[in-house]
Biopython code that builds the backbone (N, CA, C, O; Angstrom):
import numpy as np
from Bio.PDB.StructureBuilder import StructureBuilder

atoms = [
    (1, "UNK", "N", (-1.757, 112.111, 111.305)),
    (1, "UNK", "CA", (-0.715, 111.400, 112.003)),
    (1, "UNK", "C", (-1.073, 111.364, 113.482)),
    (1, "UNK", "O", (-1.321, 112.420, 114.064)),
    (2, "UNK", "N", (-1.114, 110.054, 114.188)),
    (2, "UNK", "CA", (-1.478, 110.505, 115.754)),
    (2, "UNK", "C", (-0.225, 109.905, 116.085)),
    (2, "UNK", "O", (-0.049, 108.717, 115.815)),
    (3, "UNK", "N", (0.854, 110.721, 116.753)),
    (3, "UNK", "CA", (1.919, 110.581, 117.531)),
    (3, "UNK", "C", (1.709, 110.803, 118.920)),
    (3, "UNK", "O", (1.388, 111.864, 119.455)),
    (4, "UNK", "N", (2.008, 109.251, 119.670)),
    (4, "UNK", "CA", (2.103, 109.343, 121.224)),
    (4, "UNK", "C", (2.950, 108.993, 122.142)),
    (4, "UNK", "O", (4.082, 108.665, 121.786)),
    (5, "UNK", "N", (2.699, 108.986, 123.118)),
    (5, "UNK", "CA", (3.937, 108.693, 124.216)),
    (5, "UNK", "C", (3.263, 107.661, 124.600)),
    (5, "UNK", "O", (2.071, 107.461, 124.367)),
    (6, "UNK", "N", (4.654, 106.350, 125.739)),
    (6, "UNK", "CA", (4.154, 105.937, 126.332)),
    (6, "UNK", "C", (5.271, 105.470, 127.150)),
    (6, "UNK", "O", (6.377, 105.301, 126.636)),
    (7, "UNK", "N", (4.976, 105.171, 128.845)),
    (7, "UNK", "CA", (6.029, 105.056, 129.640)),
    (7, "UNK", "C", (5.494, 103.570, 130.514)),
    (7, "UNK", "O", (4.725, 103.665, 131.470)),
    (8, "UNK", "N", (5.780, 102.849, 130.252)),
    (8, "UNK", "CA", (6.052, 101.153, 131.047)),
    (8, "UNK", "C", (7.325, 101.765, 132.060)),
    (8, "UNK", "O", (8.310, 102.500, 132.006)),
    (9, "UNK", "N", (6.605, 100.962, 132.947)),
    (9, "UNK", "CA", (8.351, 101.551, 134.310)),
    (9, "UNK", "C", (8.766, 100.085, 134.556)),
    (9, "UNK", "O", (8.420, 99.002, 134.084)),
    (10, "UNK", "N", (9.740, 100.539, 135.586)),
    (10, "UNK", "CA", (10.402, 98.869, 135.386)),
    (10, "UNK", "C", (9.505, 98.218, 136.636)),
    (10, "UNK", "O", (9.261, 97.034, 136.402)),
    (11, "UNK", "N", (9.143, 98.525, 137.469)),
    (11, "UNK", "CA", (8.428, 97.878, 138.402)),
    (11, "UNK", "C", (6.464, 98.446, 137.970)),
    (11, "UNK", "O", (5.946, 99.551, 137.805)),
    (12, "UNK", "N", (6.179, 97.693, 137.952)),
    (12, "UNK", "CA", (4.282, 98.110, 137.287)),
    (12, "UNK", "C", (3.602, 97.152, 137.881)),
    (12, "UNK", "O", (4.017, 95.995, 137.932)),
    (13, "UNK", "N", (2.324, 97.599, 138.463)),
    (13, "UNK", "CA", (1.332, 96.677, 139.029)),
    (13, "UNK", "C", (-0.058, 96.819, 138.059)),
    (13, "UNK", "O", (-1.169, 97.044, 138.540)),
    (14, "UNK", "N", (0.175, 96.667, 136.771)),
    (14, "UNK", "CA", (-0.835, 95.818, 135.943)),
    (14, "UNK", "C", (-0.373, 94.870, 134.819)),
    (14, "UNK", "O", (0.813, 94.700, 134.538)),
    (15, "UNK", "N", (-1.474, 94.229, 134.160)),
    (15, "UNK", "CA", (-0.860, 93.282, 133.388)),
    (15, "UNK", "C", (-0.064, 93.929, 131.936)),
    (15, "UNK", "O", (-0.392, 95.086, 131.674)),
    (16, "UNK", "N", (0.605, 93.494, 131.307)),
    (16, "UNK", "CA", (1.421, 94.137, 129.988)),
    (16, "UNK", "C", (0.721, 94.096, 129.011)),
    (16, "UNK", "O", (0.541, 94.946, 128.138)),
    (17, "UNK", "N", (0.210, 92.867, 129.166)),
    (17, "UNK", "CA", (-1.010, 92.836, 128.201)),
    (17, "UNK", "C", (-2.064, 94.132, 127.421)),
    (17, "UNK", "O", (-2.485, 94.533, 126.336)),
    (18, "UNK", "N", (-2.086, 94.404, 128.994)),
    (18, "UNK", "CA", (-3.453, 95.550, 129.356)),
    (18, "UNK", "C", (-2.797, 96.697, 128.561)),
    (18, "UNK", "O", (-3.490, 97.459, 127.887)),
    (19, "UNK", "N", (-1.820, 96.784, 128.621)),
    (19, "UNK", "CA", (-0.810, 98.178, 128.121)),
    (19, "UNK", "C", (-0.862, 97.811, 126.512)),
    (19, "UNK", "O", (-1.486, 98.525, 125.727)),
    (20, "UNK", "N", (-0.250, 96.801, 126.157)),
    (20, "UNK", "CA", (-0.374, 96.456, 125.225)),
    (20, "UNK", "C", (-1.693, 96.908, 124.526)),
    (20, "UNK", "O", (-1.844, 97.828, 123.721)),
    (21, "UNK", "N", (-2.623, 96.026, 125.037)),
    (21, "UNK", "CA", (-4.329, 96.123, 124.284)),
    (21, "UNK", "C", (-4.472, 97.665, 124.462)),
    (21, "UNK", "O", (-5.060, 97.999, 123.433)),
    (22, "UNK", "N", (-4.326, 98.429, 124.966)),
    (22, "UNK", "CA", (-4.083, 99.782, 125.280)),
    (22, "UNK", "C", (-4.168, 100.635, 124.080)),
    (22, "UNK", "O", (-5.028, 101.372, 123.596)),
    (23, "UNK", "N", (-2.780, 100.214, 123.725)),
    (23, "UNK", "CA", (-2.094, 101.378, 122.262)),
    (23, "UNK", "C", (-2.603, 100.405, 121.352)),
    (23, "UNK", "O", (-2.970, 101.075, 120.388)),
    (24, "UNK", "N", (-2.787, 99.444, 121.160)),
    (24, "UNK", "CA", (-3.428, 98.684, 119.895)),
    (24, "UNK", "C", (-4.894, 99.412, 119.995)),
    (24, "UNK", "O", (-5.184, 100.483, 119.462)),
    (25, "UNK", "N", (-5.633, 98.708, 120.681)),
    (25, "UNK", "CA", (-6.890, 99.855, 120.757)),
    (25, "UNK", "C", (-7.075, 101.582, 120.476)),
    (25, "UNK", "O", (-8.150, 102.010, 120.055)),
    (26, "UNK", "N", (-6.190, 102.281, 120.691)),
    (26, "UNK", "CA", (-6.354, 103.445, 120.355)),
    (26, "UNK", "C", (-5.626, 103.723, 119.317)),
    (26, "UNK", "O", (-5.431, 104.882, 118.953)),
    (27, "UNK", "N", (-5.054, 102.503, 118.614)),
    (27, "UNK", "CA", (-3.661, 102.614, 117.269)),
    (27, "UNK", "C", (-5.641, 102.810, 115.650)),
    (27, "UNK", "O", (-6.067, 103.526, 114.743)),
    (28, "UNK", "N", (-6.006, 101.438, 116.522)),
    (28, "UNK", "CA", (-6.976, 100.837, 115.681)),
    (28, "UNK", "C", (-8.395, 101.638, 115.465)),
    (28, "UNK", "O", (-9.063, 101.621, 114.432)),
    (29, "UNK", "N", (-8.845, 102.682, 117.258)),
    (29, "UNK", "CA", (-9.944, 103.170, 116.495)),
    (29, "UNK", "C", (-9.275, 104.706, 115.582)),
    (29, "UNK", "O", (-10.172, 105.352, 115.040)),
    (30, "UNK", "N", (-7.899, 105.251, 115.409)),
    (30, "UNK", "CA", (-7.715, 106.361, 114.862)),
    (30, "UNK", "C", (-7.328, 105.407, 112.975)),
    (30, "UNK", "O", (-7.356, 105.788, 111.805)),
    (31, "UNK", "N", (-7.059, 104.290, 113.575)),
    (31, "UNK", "CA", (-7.502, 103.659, 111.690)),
    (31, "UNK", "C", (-8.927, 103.579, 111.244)),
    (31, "UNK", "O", (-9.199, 103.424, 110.054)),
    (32, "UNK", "N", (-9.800, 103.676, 112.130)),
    (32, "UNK", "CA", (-10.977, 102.830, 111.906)),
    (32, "UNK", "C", (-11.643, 104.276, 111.335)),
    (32, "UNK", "O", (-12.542, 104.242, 110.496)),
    (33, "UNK", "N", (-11.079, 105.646, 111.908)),
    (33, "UNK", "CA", (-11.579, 107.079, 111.446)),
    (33, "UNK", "C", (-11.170, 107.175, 110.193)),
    (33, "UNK", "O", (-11.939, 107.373, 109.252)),
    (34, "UNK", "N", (-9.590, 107.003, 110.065)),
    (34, "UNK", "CA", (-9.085, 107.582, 109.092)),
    (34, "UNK", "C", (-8.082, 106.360, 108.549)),
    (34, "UNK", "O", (-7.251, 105.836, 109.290)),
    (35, "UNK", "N", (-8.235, 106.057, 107.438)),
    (35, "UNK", "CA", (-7.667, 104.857, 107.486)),
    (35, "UNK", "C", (-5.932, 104.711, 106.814)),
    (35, "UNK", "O", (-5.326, 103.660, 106.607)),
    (36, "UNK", "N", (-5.357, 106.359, 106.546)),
    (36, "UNK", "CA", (-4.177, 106.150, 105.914)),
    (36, "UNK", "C", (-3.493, 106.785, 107.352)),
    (36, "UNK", "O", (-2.325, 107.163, 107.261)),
    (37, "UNK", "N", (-4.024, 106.885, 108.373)),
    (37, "UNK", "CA", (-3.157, 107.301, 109.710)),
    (37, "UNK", "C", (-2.202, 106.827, 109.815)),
    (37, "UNK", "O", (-2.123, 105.601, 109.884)),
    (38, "UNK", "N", (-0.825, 107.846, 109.879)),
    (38, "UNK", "CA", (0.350, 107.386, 110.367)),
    (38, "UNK", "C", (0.109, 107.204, 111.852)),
    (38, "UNK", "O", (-0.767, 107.863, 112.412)),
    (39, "UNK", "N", (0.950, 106.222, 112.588)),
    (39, "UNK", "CA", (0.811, 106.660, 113.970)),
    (39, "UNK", "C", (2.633, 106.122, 114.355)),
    (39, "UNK", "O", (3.362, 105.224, 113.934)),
    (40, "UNK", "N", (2.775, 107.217, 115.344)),
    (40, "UNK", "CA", (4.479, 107.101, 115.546)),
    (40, "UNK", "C", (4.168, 107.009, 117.505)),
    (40, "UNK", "O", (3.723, 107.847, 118.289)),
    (41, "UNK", "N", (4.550, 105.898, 117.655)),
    (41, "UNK", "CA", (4.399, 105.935, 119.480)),
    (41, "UNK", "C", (5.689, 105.278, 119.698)),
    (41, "UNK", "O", (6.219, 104.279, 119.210)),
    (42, "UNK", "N", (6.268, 106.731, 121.181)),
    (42, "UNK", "CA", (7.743, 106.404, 121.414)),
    (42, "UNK", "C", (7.876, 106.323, 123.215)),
    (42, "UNK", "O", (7.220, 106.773, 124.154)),
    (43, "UNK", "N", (8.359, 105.995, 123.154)),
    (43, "UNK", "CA", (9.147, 107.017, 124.632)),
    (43, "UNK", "C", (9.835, 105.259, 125.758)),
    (43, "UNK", "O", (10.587, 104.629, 125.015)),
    (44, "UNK", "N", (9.759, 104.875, 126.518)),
    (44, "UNK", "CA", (10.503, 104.397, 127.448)),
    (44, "UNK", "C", (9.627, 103.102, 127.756)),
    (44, "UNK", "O", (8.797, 103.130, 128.664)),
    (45, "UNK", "N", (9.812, 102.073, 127.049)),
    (45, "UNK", "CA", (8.973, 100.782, 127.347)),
    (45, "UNK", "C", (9.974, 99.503, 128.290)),
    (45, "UNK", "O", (9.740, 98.296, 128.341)),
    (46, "UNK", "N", (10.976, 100.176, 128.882)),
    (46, "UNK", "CA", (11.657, 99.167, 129.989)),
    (46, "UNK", "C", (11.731, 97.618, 129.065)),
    (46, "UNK", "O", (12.100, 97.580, 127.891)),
    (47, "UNK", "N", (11.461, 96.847, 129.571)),
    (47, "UNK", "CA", (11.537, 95.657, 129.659)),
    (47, "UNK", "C", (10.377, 95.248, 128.522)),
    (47, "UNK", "O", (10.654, 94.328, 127.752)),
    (48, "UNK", "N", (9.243, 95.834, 128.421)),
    (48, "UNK", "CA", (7.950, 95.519, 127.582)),
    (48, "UNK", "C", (8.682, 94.501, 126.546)),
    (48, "UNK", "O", (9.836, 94.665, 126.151)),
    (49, "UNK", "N", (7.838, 93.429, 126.170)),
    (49, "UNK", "CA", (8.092, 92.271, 125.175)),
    (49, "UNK", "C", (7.559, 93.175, 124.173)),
    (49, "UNK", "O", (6.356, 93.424, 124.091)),
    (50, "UNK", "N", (8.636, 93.777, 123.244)),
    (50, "UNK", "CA", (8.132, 94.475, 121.749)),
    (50, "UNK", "C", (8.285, 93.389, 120.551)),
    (50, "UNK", "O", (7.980, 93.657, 119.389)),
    (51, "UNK", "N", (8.833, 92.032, 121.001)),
    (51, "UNK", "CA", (8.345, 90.800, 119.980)),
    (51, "UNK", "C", (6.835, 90.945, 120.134)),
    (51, "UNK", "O", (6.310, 91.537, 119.191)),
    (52, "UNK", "N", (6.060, 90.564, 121.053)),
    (52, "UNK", "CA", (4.617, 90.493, 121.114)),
    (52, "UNK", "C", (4.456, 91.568, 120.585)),
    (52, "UNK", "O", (4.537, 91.387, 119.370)),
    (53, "UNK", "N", (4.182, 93.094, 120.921)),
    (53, "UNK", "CA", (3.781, 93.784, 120.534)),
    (53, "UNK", "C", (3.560, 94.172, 119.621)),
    (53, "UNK", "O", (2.503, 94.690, 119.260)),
    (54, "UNK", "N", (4.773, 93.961, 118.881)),
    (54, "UNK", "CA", (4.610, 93.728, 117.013)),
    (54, "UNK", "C", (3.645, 93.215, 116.280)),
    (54, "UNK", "O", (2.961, 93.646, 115.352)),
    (55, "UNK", "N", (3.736, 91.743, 117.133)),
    (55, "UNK", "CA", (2.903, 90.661, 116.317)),
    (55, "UNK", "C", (1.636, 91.304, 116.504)),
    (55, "UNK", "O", (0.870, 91.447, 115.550)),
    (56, "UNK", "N", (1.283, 91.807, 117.954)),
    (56, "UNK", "CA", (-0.361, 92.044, 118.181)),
    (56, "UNK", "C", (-0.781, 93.209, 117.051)),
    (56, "UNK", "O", (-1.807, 93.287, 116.375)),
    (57, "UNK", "N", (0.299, 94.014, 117.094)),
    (57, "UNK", "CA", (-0.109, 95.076, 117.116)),
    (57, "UNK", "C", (-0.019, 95.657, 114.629)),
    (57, "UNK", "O", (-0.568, 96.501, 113.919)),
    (58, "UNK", "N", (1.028, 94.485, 114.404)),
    (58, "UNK", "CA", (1.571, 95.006, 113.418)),
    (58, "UNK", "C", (2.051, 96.105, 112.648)),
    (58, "UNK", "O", (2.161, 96.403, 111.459)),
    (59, "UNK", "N", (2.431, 96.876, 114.398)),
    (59, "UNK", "CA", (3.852, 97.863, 114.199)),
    (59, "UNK", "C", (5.152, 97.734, 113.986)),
    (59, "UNK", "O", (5.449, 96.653, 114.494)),
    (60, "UNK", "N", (6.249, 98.295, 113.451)),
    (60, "UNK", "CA", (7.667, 97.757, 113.585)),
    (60, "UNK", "C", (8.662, 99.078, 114.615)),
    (60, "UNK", "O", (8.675, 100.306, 114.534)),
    (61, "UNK", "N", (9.452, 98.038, 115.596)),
    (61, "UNK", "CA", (10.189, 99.187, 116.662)),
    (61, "UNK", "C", (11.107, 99.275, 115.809)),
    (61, "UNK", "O", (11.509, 98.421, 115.018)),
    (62, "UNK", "N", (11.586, 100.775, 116.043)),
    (62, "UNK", "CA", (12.818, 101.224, 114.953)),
    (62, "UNK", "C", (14.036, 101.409, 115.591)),
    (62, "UNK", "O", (15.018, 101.485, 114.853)),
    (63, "UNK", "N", (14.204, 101.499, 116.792)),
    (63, "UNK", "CA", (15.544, 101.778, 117.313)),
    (63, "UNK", "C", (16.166, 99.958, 117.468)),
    (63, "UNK", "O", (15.610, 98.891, 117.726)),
    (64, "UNK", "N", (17.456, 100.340, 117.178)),
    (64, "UNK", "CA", (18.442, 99.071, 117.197)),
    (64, "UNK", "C", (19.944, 99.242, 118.066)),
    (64, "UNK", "O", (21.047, 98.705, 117.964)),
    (65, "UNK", "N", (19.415, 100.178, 118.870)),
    (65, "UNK", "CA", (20.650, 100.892, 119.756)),
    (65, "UNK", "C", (20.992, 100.762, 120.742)),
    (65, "UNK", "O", (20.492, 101.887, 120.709)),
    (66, "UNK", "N", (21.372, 100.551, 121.738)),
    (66, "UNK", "CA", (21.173, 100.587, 123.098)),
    (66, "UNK", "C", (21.032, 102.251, 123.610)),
    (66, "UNK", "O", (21.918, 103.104, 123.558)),
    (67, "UNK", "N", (19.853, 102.382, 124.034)),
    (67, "UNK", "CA", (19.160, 103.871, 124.599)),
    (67, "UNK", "C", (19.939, 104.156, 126.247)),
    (67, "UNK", "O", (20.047, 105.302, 126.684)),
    (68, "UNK", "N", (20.359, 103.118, 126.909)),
    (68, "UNK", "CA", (20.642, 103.021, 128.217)),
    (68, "UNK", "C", (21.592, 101.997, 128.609)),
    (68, "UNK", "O", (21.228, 100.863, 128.923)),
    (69, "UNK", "N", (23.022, 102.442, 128.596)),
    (69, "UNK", "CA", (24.320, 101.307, 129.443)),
    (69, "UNK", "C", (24.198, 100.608, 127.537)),
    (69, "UNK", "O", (24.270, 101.291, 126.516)),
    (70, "UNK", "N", (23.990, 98.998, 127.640)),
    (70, "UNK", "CA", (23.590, 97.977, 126.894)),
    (70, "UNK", "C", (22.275, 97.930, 126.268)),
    (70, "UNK", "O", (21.943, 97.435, 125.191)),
    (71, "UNK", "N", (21.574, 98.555, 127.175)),
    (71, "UNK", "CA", (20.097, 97.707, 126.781)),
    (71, "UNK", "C", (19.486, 98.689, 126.073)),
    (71, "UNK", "O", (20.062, 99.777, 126.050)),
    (72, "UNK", "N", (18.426, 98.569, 125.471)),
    (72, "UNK", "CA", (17.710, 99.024, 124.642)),
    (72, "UNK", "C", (15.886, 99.809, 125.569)),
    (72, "UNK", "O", (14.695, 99.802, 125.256)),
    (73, "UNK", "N", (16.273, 100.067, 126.125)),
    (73, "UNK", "CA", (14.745, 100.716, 126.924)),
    (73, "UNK", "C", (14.046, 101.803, 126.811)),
    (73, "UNK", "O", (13.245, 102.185, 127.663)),
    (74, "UNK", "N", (14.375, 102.570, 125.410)),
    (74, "UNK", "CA", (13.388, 103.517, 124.781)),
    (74, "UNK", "C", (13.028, 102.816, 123.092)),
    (74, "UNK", "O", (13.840, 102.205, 122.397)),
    (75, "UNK", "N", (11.933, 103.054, 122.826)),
    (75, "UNK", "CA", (11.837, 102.574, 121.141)),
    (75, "UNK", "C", (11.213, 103.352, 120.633)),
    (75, "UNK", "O", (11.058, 104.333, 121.360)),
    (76, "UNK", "N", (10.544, 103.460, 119.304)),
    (76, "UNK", "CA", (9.769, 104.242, 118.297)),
    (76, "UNK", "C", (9.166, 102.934, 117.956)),
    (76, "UNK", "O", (9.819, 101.922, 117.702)),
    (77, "UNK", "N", (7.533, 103.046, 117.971)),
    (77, "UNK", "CA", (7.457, 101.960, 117.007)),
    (77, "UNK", "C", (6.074, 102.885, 115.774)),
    (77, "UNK", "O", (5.330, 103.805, 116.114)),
    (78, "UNK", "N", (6.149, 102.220, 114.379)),
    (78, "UNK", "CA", (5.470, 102.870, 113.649)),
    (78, "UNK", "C", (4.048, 101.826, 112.523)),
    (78, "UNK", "O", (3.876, 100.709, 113.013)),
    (79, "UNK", "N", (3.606, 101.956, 111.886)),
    (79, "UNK", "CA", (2.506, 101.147, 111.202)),
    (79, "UNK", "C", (3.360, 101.525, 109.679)),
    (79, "UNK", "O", (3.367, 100.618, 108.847)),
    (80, "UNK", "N", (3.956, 102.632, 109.373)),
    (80, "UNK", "CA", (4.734, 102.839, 108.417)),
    (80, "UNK", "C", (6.110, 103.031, 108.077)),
    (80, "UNK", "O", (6.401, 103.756, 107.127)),
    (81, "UNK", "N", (7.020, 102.431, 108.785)),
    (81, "UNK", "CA", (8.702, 102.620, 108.891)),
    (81, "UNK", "C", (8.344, 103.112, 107.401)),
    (81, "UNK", "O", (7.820, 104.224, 107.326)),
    (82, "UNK", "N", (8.453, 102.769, 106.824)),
    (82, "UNK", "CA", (8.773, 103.302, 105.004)),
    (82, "UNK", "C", (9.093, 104.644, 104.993)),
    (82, "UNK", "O", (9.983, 105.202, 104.351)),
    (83, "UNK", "N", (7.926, 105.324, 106.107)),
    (83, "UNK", "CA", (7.937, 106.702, 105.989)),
    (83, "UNK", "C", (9.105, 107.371, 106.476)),
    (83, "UNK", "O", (9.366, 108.409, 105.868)),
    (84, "UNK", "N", (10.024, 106.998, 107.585)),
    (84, "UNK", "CA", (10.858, 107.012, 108.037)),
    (84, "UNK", "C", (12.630, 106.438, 107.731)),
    (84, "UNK", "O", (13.066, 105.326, 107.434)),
    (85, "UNK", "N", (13.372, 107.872, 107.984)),
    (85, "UNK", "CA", (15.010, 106.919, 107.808)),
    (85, "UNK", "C", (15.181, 106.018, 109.008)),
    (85, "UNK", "O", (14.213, 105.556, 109.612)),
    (86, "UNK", "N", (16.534, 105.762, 109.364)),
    (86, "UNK", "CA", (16.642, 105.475, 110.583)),
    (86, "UNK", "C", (17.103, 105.988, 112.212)),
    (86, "UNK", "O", (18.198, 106.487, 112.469)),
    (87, "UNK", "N", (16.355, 105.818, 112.899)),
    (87, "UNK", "CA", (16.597, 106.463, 114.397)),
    (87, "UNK", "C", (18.240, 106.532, 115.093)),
    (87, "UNK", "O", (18.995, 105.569, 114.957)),
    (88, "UNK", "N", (18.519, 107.354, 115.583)),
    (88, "UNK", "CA", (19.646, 107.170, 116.269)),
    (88, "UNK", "C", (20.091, 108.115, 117.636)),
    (88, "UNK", "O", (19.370, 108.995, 118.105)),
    (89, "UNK", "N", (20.666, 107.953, 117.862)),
    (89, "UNK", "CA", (20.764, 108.542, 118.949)),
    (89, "UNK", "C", (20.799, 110.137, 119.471)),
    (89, "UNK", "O", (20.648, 111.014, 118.619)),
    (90, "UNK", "N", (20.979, 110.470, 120.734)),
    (90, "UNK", "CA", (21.276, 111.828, 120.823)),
    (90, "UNK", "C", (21.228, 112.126, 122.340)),
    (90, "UNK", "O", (20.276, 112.040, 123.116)),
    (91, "UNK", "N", (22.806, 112.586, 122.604)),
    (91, "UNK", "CA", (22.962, 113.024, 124.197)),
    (91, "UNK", "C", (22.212, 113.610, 124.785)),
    (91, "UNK", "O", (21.961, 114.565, 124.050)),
    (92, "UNK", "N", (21.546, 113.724, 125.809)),
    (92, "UNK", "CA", (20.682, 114.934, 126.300)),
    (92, "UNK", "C", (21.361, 115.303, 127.285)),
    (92, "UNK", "O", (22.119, 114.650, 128.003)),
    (93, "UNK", "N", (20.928, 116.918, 127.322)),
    (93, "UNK", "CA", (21.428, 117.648, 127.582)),
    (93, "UNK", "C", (20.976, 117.975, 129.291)),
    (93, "UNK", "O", (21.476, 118.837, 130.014)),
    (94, "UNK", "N", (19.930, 117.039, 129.631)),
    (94, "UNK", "CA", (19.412, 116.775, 130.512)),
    (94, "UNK", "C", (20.070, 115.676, 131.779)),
    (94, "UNK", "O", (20.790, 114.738, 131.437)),
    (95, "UNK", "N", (19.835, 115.845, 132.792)),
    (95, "UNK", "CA", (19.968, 114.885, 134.210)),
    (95, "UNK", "C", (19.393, 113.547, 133.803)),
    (95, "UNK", "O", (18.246, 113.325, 134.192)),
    (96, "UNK", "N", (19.940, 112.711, 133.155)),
    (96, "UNK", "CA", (19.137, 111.263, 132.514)),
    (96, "UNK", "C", (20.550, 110.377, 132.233)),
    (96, "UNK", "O", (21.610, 110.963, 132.017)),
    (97, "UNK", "N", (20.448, 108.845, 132.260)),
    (97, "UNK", "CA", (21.515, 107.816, 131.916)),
    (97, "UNK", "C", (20.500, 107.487, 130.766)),
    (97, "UNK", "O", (20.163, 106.324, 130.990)),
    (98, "UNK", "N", (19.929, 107.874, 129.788)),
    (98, "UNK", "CA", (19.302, 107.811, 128.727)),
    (98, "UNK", "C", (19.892, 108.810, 127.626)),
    (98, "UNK", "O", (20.235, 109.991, 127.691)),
    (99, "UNK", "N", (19.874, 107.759, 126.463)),
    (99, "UNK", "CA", (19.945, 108.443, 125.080)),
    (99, "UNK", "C", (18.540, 108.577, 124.363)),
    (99, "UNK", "O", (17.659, 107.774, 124.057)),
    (100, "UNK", "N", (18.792, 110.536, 124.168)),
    (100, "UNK", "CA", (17.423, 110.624, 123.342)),
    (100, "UNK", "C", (17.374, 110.028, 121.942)),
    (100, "UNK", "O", (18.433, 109.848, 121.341)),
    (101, "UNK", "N", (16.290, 109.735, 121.428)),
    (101, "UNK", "CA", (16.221, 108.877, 120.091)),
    (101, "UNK", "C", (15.850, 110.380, 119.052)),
    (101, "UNK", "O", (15.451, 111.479, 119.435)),
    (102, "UNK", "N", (16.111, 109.980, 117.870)),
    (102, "UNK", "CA", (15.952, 110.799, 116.718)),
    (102, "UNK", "C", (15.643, 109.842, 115.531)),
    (102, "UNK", "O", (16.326, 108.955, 115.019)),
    (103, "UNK", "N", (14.114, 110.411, 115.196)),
    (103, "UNK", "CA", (13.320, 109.822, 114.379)),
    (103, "UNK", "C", (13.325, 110.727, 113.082)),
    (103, "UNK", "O", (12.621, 111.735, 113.143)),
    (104, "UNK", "N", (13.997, 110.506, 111.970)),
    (104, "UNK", "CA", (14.144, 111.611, 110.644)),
    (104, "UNK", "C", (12.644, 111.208, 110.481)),
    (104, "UNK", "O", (11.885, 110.569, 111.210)),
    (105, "UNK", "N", (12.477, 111.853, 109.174)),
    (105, "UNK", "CA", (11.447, 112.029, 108.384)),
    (105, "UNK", "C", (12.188, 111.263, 106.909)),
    (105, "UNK", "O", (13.370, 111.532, 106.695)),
    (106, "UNK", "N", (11.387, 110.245, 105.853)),
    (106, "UNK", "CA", (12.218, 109.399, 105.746)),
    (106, "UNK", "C", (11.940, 110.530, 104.041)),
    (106, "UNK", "O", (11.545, 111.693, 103.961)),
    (107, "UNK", "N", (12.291, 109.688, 103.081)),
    (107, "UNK", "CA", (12.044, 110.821, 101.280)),
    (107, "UNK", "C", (10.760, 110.753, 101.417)),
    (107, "UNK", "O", (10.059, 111.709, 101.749)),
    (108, "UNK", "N", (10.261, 109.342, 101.112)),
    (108, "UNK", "CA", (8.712, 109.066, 101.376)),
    (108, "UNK", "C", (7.809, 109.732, 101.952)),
    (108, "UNK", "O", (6.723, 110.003, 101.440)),
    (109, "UNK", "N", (8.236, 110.109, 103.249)),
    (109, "UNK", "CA", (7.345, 111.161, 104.409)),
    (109, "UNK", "C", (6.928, 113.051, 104.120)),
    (109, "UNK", "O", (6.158, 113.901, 104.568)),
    (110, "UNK", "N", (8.234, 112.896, 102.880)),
    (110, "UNK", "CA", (8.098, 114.650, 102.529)),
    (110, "UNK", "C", (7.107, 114.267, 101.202)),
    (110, "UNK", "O", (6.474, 115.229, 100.769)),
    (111, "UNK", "N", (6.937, 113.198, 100.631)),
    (111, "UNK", "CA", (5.925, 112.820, 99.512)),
    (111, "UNK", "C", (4.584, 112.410, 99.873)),
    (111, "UNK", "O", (3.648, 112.306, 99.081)),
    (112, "UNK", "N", (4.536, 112.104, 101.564)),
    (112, "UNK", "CA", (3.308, 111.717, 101.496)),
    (112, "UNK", "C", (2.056, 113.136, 101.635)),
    (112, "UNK", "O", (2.217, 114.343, 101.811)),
    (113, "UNK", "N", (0.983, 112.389, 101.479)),
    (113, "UNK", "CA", (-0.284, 113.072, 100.888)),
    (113, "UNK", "C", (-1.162, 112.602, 101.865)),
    (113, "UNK", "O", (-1.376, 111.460, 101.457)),
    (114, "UNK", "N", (-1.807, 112.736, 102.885)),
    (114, "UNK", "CA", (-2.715, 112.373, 103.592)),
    (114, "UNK", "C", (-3.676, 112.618, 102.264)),
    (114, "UNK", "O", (-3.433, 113.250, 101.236)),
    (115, "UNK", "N", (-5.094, 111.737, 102.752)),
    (115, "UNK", "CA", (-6.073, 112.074, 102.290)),
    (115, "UNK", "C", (-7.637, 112.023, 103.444)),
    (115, "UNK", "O", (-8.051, 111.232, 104.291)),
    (116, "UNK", "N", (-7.968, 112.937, 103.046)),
    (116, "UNK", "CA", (-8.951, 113.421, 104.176)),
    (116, "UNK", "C", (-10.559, 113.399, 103.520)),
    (116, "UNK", "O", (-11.515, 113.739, 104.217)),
]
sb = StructureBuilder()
sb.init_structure("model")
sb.init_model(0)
sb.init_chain("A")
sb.init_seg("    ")
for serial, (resi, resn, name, xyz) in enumerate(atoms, 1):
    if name == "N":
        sb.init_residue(resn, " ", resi, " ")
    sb.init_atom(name, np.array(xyz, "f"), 0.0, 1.0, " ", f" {name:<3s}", serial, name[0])
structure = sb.get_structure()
């Protein structure tokens, strides 16, 4: 499983793209090792177009919540939702106008079997 972070801010001086090709590139060479790799990448993508990212990337974002006020500016996105229930929220207990996300482990995920 390679689980990562990643933080887009709301003001950024490179292209999205670049970010984008980024986690696709390092989504693709940990498939290219191992090819039943889960990969779970979360954390605070602001504004990031996660329509594109999908398409590029053929991950699915799992949160459907608003993380912040209205808007939605933290996600999970995965190559296997199957494996997963669904995300939801969680106060933190922390100095933040952010809701932490909670990613279960889905029936599927206690059945799966890597193979190595």
């Amino acid at each position: 499983m390679l689980v990562c972070g990643v933080y887009h801010p709301p003001k950024y001086n490179y292209k999205e793209l670049d970010l984008m090709s980024y986690i696709i590139e390092l989504a693709d060479n940990a498939l290219d090792s191992y090819q039943d790799t889960v990969i779970v990448c979360g954390g605070d993508v602001n504004k990031m177009d996660l329509n594109q990212l999908q398409q590029l990337s053929g991950c699915h974002a799992l949160v459907n919540f608003p993380t912040r006020g209205k808007s939605c500016l933290d996600n999970v996105l995965t190559n296997c939702k199957d494996l997963f229930g669904n995300c939801y929220p969680l106060d933190m207990q922390i100095k933040t106008d952010h809701s932490g996300v909670i990613l279960p482990a889905g029936l599927s995920l206690n059945l799966f079997t890597p193979r190595f």
